[in-house]
C-alpha positions, -999 to +999 in steps of 0.1 A: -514+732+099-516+764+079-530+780+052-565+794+037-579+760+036-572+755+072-588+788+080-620+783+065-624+744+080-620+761+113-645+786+112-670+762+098-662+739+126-669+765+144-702+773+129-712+739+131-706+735+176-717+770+181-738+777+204-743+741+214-721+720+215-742+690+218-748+694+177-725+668+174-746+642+188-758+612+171-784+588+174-802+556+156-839+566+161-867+538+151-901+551+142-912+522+169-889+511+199-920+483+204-929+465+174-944+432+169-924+399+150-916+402+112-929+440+115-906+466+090-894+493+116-880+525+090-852+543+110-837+574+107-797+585+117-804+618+138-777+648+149-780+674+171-809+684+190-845+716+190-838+739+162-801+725+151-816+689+150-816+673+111-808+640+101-774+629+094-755+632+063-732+607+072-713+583+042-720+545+036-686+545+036-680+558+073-698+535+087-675+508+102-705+485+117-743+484+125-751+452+134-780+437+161-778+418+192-804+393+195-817+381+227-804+346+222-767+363+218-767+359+179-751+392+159-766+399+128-752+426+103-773+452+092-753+468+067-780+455+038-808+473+056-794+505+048-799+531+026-790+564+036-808+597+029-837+581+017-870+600+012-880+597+046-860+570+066-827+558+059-834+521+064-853+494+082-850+473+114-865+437+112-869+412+138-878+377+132-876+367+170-893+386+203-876+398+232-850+424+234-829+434+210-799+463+207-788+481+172-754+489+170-735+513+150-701+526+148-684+548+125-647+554+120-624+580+131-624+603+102-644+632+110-629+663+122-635+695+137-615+724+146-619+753+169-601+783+182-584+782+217-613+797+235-643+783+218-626+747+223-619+758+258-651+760+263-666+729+247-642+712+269-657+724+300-691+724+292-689+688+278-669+677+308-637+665+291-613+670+318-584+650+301-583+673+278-581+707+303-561+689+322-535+684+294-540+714+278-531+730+312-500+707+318-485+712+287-494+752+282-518+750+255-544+771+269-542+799+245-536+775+210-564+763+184-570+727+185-581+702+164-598+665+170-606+632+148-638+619+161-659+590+155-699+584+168-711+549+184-746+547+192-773+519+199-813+512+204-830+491+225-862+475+205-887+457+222-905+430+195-936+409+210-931+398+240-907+409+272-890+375+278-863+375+298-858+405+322-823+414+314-802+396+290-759+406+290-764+423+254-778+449+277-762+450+307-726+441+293-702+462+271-704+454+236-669+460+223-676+498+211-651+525+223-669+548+243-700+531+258-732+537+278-745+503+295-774+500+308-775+479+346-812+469+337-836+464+310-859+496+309-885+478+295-888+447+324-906+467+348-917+502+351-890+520+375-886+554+382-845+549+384-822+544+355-783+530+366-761+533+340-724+530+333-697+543+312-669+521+299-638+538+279-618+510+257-631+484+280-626+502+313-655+515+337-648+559+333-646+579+361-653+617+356-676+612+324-709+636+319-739+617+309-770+634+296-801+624+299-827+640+272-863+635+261-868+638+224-896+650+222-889+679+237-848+679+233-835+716+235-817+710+266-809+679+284-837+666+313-802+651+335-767+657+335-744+635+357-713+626+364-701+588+366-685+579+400-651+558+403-667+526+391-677+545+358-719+545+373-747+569+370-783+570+379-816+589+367-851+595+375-869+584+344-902+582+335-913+553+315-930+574+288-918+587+255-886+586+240-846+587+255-818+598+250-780+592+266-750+605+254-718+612+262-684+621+251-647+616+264-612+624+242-576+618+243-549+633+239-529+625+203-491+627+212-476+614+180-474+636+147-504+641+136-529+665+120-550+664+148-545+672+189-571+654+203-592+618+191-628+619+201-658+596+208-693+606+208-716+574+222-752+575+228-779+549+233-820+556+227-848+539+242-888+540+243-919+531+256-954+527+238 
């Protein structure tokens, strides 16, 4: 890539991570993470976090899925309950059953972000993507620019009426996204001071992976940051007040031509209590 146009893109990119690079993280957040049956939850699509935080400008158009997984195991899409950048929410959640439900939403792989060798050197480290070091160290590429396509996957847990069942698999199972933070138990079944979670890459427990823990209401910096173990687990002290958030990212390598050097996933997952 060369060329004014390329120039200006990367300083912008550059603009937009600096000096945290956890700006690019995206979340669902409900006004209400408890809400009775038939109630009209608004939602907002939130990125980045204290001063940097705004909601998302994100297109209709990126948006591969959103879509909810009902207690009973029933996926209903959510695309109709949309409509983004309203004048204060950019859609609705309703629920016409109780228990414990999980929002979904994916977007595609056409975002992208550029950086000079030393700033993306950086976010590398600091966001724990040792892939990418390690490739960029094998194949001599400490001192070059890169670029990466990425995509956000996030989902919310929503309590509506009553518990139910404990735990259900729509949220202690993998739900088919790329990057994905599971939790091992429903935070809402009991109140715990421990949170297990675990990490899955295109179906496959990650080892390596930083997961942060943040609180919202106060989410300058992360409460929690750890790494997963070989299995692809984490755990954090949590208390069962406020609102949550995990996120984490991984990327790979793009060895084919391409524009891009790297393809990226940002994945979070909110919770909260009354």
């Amino acid at each position: 890539m060369s060329g004014p146009g390329i120039v200006t893109a990367t300083l912008l990119a550059g603009l937009v991570l600096a000096p945290a690079v956890h700006a690019h993280d995206f979340w669902i957040q409900p006004q209400a993470y408890w809400s009775e049956v038939n109630a009209s939850i608004p939602i907002t699509l939130q990125v980045g976090h204290g001063m940097q935080r705004q909601r998302s400008q994100i297109r209709s158009s990126r948006i591969a899925r959103i879509v909810v997984f009902a207690p009973d195991g029933t996926v209903r899409d959510l695309r109709e309950n949309l409509h983004l950048r309203g004048a204060s929410d950019d859609g609705h959640l309703h629920f016409e059953t109780s228990g414990t439900h999980v929002v979904v939403l994916e977007t595609d792989n056409r975002g992208r972000s550029a950086l000079p060798a030393e700033r993306f050197n950086k976010y590398v480290q600091e966001e724990g993507l040792t892939a990418a070091l390690d490739y960029r160290q094998r194949t001599s590429k400490m001192a070059m620019d890169a670029a990466e396509s990425y995509r956000r996957v996030t989902k919310s847990i929503v309590q509506v009426g009553k518990l139910g069942t404990p735990c259900g698999s729509h949220i202690t199972s993998p739900l088919g996204l790329p990057l994905e933070i599971v939790l091992e138990q429903n935070p809402y079944a009991e109140a715990r001071s421990d949170l297990p979670v675990r990490v899955f890459f295109e179906g496959q427990p990650l080892a390596g992976a930083l997961v942060k823990l943040t609180r919202l209401e106060h989410d300058e910096v992360p409460v929690e940051a750890r790494r997963t173990d070989p299995s692809g687990r984490a755990s954090f002290r949590l208390t069962p007040t406020g609102a949550w958030l995990l996120n984490v990212v991984w990327t790979k390598p793009v060895t084919g031509p391409s524009d891009v050097d790297f393809d990226t996933t940002f994945s979070s997952l909110t919770f909260g209590f009354p």
